[in-house]
Backbone as a printed PyTorch tensor [residue, N CA C, xyz], in Angstrom:
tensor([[[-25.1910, -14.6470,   0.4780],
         [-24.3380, -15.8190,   0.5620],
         [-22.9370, -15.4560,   0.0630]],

        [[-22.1060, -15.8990,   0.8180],
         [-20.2610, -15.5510,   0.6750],
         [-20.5190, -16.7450,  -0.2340]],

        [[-18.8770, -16.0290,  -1.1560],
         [-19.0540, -17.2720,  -2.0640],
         [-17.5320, -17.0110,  -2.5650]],

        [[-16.3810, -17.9070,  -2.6910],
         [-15.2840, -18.1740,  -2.4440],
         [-14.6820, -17.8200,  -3.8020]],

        [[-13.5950, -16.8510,  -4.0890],
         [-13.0640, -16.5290,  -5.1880],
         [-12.7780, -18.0760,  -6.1520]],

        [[-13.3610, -17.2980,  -7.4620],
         [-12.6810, -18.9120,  -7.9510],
         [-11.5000, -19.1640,  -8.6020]],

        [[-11.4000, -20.4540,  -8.2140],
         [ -9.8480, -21.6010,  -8.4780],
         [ -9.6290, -21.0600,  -9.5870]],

        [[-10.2140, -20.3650, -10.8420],
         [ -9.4950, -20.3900, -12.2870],
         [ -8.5980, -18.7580, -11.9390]],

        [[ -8.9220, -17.9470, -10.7490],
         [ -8.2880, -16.3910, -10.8630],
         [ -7.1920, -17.0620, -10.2780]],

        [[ -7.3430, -17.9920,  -9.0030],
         [ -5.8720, -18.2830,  -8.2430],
         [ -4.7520, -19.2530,  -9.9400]],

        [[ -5.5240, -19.9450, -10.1680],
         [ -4.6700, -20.7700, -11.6100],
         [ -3.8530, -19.7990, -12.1380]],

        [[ -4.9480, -18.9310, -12.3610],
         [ -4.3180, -17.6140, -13.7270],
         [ -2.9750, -17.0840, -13.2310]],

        [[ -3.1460, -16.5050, -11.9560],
         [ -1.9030, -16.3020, -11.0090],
         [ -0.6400, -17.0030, -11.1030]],

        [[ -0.9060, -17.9880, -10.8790],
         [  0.0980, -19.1400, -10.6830],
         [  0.6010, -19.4400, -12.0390]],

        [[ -0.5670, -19.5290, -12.8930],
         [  0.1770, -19.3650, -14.5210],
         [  1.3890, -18.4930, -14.6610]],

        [[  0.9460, -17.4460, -14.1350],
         [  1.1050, -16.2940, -14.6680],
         [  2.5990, -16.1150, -14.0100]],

        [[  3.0080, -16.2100, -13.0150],
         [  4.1650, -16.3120, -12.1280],
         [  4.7650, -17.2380, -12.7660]],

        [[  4.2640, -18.1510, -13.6710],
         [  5.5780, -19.4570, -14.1330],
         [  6.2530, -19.1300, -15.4560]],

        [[  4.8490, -18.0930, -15.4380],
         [  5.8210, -17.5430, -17.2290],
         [  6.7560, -16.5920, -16.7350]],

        [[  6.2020, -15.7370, -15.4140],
         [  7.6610, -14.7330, -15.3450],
         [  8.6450, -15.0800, -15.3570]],

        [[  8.4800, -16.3660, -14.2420],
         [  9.9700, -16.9600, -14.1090],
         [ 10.8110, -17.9010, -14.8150]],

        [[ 11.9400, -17.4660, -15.5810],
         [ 12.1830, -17.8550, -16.6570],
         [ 13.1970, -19.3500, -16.2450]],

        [[ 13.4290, -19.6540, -14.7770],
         [ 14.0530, -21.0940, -14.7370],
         [ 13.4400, -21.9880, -13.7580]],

        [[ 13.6900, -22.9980, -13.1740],
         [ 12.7980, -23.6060, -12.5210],
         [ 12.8640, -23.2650, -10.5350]],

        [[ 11.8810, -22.8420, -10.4670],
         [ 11.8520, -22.4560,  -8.8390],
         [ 11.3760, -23.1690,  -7.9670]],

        [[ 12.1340, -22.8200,  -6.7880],
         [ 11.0950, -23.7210,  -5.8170],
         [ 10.1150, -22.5930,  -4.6030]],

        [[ 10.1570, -21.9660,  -4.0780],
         [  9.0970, -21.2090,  -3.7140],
         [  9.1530, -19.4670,  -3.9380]],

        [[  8.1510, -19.2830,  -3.7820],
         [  8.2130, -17.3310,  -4.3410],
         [  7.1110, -17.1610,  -2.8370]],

        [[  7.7630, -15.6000,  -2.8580],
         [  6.8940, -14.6590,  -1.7610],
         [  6.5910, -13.2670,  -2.1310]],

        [[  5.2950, -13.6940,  -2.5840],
         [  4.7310, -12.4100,  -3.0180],
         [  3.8120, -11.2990,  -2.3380]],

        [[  4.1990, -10.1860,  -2.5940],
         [  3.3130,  -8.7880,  -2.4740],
         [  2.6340,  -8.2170,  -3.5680]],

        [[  1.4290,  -8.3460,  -3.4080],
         [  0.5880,  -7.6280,  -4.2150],
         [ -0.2530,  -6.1790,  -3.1360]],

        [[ -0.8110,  -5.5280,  -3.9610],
         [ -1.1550,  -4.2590,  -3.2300],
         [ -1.7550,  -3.4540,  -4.5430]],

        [[ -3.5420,  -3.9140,  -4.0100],
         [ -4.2820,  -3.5590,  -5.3390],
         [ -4.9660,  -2.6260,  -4.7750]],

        [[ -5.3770,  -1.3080,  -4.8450],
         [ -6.3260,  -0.4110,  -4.7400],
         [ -6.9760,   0.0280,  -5.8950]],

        [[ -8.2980,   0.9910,  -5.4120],
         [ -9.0890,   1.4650,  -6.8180],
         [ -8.1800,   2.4960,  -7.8670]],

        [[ -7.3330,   2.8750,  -7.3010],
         [ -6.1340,   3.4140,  -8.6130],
         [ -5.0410,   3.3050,  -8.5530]],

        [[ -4.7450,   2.4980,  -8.3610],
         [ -3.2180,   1.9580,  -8.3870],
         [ -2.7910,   0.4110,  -8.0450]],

        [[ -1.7600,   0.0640,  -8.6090],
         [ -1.7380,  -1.7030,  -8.3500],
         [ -0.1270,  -1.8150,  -8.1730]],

        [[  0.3730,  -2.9130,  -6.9860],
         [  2.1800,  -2.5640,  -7.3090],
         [  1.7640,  -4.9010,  -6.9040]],

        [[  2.6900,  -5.0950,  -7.8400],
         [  2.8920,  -6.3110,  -7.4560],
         [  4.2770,  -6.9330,  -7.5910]],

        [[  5.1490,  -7.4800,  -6.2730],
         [  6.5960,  -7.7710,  -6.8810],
         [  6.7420,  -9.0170,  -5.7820]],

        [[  7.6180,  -9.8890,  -6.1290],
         [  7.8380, -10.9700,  -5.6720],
         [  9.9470, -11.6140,  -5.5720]],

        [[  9.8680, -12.3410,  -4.6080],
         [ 10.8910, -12.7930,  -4.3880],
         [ 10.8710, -14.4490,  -4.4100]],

        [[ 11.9180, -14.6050,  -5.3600],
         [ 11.9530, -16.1120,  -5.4760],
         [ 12.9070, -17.1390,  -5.4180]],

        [[ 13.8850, -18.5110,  -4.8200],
         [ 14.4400, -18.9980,  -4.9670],
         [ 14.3620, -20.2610,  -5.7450]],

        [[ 15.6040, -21.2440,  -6.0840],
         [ 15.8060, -22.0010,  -6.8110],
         [ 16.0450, -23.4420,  -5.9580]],

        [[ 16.5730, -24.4710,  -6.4600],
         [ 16.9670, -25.6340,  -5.9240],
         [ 18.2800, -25.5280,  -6.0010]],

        [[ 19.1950, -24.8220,  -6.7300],
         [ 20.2160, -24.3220,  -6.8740],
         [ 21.2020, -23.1960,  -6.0290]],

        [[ 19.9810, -22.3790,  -6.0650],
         [ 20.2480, -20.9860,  -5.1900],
         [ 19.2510, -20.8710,  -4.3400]],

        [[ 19.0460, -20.8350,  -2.5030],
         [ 18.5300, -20.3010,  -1.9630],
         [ 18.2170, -19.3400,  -1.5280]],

        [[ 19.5510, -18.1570,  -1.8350],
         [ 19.3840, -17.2580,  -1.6790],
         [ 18.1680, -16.3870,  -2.7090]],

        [[ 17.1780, -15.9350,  -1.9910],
         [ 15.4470, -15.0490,  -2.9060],
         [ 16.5930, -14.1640,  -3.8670]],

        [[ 15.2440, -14.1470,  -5.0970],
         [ 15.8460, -13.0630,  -6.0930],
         [ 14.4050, -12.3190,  -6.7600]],

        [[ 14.9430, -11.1880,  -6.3220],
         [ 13.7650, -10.0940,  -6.7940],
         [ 13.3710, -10.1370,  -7.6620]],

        [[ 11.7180, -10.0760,  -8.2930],
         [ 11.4530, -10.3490,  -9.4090],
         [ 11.7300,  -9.2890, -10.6160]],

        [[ 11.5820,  -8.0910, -10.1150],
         [ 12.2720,  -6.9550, -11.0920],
         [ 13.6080,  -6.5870, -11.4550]],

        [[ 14.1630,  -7.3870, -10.8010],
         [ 15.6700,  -8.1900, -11.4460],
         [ 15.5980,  -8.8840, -12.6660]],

        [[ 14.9220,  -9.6380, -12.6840],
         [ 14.8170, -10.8940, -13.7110],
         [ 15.2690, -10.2930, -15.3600]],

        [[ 14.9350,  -9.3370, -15.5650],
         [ 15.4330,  -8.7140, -16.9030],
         [ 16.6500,  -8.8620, -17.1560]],

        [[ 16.9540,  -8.0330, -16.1390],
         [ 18.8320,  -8.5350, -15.7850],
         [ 19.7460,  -9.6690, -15.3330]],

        [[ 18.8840, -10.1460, -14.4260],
         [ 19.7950, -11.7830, -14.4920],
         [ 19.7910, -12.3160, -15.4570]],

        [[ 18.7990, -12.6930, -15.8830],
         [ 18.3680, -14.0050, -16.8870],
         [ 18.1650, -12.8780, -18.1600]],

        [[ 18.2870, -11.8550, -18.6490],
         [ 18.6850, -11.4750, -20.1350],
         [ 16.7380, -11.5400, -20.7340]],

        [[ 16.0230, -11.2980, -19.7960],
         [ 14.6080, -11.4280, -20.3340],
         [ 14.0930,  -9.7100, -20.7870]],

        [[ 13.3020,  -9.8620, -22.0920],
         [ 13.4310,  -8.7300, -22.5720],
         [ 12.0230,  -7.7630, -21.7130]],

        [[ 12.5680,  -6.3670, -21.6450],
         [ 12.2680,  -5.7900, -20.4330],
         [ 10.6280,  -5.8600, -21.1350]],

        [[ 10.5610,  -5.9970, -21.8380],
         [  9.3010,  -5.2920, -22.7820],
         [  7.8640,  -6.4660, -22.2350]],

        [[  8.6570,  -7.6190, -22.3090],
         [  8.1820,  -9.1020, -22.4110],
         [  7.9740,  -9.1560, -20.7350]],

        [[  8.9550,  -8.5330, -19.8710],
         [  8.8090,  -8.9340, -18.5010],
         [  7.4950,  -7.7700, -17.9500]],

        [[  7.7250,  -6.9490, -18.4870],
         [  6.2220,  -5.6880, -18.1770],
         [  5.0410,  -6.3320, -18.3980]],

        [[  5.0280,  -6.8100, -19.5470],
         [  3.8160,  -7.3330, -20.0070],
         [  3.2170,  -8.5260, -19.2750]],

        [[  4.4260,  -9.0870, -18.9760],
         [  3.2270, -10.5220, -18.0280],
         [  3.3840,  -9.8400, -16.6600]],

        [[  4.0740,  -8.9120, -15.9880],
         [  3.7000,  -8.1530, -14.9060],
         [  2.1690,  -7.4490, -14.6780]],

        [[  2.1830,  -6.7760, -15.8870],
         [  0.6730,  -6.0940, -15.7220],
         [ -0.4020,  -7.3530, -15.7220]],

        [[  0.0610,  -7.8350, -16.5590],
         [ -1.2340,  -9.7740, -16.4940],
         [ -1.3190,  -9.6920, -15.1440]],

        [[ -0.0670, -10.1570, -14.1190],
         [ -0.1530, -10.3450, -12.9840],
         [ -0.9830,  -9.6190, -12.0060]],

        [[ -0.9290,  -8.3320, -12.2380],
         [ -1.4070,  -7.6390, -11.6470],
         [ -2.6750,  -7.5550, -12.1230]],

        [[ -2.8950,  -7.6560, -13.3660],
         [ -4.8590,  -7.5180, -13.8270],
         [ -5.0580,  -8.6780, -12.9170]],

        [[ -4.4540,  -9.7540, -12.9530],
         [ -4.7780, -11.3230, -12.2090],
         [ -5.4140, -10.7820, -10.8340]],

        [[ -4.6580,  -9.7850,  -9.9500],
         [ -4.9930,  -9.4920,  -8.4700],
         [ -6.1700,  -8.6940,  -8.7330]],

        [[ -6.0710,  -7.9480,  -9.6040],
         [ -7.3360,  -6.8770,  -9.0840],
         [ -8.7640,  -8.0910,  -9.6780]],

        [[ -8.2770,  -8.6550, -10.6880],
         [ -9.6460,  -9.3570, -11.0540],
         [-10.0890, -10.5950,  -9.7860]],

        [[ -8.9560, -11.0630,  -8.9060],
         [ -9.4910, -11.2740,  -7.3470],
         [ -9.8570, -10.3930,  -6.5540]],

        [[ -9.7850,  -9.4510,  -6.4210],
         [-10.1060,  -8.3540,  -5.7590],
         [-11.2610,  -8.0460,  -6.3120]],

        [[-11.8710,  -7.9970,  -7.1520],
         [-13.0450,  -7.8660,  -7.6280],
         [-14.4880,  -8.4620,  -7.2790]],

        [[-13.6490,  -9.7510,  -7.7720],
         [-14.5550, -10.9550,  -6.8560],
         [-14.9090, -10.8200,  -6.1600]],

        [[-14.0610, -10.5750,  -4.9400],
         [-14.2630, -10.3710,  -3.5200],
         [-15.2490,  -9.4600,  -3.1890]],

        [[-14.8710,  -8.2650,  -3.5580],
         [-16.2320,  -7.2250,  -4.2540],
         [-18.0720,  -7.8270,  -4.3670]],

        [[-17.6360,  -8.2910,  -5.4270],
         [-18.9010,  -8.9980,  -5.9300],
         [-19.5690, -10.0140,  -5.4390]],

        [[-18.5480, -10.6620,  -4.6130],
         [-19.2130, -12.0650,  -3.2300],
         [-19.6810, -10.7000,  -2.4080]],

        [[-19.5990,  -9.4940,  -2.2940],
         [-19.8660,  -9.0510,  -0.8640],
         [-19.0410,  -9.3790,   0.0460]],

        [[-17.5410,  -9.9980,  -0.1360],
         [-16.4770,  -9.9120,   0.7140],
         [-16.1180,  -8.6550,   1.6910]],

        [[-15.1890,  -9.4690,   2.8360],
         [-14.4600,  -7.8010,   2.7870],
         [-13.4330,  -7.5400,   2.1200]],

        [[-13.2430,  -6.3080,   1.4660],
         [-12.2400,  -5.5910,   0.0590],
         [-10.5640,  -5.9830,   0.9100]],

        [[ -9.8220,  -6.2870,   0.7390],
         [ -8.2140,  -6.1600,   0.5580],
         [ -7.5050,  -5.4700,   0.2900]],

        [[ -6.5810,  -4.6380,   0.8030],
         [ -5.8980,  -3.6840,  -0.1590],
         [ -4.8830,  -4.0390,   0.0050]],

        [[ -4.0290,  -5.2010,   0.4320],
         [ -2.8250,  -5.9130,  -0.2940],
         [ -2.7670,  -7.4970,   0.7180]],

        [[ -2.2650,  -8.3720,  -0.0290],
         [ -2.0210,  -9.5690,   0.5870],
         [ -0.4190, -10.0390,   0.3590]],

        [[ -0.2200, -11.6540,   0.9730],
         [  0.7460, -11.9770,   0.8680],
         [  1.0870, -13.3160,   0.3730]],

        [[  1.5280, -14.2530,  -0.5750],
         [  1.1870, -14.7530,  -1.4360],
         [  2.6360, -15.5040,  -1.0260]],

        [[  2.0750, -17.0290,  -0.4290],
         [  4.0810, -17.8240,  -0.4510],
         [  3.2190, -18.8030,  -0.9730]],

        [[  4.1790, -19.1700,  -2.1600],
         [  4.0670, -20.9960,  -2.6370],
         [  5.3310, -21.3680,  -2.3400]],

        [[  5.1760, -23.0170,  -2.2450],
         [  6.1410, -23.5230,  -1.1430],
         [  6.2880, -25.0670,  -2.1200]],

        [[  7.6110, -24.5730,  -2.5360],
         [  7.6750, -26.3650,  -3.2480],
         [  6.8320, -26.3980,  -4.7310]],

        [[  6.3610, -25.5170,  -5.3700],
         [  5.7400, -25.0660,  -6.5040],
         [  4.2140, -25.6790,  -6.0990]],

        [[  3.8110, -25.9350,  -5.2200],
         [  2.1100, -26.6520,  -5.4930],
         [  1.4250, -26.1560,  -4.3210]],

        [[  2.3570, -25.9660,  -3.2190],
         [  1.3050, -25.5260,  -1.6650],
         [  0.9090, -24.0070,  -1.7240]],

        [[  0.2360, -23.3400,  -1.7860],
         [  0.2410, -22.0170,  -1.5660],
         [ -0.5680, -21.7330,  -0.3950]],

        [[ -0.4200, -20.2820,   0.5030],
         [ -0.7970, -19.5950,   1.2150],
         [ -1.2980, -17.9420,   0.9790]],

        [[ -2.1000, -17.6240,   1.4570],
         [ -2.4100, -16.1090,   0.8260],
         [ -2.9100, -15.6780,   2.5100]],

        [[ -1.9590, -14.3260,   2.9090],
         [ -2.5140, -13.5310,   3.9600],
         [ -3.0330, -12.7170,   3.3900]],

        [[ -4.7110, -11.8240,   3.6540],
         [ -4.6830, -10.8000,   3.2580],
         [ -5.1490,  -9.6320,   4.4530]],

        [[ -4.8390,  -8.2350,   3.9680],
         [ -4.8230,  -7.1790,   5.0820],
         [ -5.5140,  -6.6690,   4.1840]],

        [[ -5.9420,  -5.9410,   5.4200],
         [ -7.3310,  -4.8970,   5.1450],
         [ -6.7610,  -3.0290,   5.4030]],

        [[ -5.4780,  -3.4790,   5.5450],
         [ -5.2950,  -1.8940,   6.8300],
         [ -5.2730,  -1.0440,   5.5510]],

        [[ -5.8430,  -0.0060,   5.5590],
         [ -5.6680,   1.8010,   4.6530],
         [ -4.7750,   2.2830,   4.6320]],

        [[ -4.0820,   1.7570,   3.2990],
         [ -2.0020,   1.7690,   3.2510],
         [ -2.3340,   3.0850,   2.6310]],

        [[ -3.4060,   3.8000,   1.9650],
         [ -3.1770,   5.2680,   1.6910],
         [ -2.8710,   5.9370,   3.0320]],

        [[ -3.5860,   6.1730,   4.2030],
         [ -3.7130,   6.4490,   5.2500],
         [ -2.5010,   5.9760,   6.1710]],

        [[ -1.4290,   5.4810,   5.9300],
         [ -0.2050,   4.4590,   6.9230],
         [  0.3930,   5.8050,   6.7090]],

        [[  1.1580,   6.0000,   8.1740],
         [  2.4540,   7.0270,   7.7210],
         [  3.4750,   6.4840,   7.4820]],

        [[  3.4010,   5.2730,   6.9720],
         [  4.9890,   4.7000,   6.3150],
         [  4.5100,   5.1300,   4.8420]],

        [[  5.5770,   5.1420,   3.8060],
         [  5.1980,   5.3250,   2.6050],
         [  5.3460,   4.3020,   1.7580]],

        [[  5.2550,   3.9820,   0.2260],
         [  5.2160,   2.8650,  -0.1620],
         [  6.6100,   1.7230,  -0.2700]],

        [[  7.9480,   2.9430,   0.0920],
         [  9.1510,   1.9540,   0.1890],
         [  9.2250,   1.6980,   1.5240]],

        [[  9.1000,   2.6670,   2.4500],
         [  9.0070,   1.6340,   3.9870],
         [  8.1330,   0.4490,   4.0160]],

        [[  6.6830,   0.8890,   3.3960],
         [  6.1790,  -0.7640,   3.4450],
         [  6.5850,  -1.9050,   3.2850]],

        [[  7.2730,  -1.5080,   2.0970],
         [  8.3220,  -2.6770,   1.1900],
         [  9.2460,  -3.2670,   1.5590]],

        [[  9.9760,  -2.4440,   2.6650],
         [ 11.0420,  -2.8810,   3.6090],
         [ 10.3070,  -3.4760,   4.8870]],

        [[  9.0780,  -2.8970,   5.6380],
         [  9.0610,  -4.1810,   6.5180],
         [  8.3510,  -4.8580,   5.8320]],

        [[  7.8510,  -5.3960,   4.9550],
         [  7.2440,  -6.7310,   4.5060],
         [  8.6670,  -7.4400,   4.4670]],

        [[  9.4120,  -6.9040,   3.1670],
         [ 10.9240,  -7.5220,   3.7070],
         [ 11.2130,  -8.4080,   4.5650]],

        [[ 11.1570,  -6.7880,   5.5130],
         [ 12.0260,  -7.8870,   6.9300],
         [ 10.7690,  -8.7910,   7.4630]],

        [[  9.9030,  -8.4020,   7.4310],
         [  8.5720,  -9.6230,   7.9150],
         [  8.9220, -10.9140,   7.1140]],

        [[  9.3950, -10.9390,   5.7270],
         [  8.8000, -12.3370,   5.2180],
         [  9.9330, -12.7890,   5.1040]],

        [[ 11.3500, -12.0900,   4.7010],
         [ 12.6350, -12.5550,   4.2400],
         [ 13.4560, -12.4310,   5.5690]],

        [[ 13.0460, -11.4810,   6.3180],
         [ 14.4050, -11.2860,   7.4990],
         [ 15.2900, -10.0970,   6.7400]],

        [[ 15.3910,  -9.5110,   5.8740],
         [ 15.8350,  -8.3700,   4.9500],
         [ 15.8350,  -7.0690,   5.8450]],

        [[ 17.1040,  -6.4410,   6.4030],
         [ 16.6470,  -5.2300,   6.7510],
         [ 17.6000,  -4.4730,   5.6830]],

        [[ 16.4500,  -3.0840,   5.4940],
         [ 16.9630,  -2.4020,   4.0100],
         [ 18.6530,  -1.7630,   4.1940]],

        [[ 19.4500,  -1.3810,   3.1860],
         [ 20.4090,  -0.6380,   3.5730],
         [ 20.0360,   1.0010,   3.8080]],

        [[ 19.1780,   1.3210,   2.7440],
         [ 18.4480,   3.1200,   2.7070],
         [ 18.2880,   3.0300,   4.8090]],

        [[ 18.9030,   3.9560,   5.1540],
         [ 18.8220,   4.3270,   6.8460],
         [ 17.6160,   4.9790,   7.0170]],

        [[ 17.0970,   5.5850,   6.0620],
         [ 15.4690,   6.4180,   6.2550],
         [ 14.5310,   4.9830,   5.9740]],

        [[ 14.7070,   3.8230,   5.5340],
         [ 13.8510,   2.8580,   5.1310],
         [ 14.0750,   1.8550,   6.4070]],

        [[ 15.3950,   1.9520,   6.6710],
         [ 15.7930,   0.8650,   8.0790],
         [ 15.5400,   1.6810,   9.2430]],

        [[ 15.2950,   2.9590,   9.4990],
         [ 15.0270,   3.6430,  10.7290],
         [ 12.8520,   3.1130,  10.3240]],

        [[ 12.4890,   3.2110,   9.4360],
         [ 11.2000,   3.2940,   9.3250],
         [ 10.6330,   1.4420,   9.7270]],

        [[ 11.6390,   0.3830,   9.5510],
         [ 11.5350,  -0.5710,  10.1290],
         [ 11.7570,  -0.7790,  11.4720]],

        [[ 12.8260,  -0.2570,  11.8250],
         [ 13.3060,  -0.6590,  13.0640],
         [ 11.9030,  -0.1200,  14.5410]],

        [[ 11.4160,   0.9500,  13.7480],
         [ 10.4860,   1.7190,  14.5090],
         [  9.0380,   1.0870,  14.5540]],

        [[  9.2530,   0.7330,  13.1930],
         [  7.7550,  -0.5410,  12.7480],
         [  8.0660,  -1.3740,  14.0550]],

        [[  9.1130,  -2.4300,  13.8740],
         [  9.1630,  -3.8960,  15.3610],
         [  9.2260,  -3.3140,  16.4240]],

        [[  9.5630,  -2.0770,  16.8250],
         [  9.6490,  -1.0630,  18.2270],
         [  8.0630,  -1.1400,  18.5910]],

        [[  6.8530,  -0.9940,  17.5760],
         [  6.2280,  -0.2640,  17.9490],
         [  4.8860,  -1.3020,  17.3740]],

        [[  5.5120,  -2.2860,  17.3630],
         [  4.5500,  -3.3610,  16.4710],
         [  3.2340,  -3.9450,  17.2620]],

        [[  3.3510,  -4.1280,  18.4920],
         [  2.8390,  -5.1390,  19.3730],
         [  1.5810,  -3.8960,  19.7800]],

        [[  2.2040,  -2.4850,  19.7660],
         [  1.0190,  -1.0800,  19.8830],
         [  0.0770,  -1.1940,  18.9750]],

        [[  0.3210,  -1.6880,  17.7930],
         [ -0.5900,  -1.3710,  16.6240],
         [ -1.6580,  -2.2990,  17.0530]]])
């Protein structure tokens, strides 16, 4: 019997994203990307103020948050994914090795998740980063080895 990750790992998440963010937001778009040895999780977020997204590994530097303090609820974040990922595991799911995470208005959320063998992708982990980018933000990178590795991604997208 499948049996549905529970509401307290998605909470923890969502906790956990309100402490990063140190002013009041209105939606974030997140990448997580959990495997059995390694975990990268980073997010983009706007305001009611500012629409323009702001990277979450910025935040030290905009807002003056101490780097020490911003690591630490990062790794939370990230224990947060793998301990869904686990779950999933343990329902006998199928495993994830990264999803995509938009809350919308602070209360609606959405989660895509992919299955594809990002060890195995011949993009590497900053081309990924750039077309998720341009997939979720419209962002194409300035790095020309990261924007040639997109441009070739939407060339070649509809093949995959």
């Amino acid at each position: 019997m499948e049996m549905e990750p529970s509401n307290e790992v998605y909470q923890e998440i969502l906790n956990t994203i309100n402490e990063i963010i140190p002013v009041d937001w209105e939606n974030v778009l997140l990448y997580a990307e959990i495997l059995d040895d390694s975990r990268e999780v980073y997010f983009f977020f706007n305001t009611n103020k500012q629409q323009e997204y702001i990277y979450s590994h910025d935040i030290p530097d905009i807002f003056e948050v101490s780097e020490n303090i911003y690591d630490d609820l990062l790794i939370n974040l990230q224990d947060s994914f793998k301990k869904l990922r686990d779950e999933f595991k343990i329902n006998e799911q199928k495993t994830w090795t990264n999803l995509t995470l938009k809350i919308k208005n602070r209360n609606r959320f959405t989660i895509d998740f992919n299955y594809d063998d990002v060890l195995n992708s011949h993009y590497n982990t900053y081309q990924r980063m750039a077309i998720w980018e341009y997939e979720n933000l419209g962002y194409l990178p300035e790095d020309e080895e990261d924007k040639e590795a997109v441009l070739n991604y939407i060339k070649n997208k509809d093949d995959n």
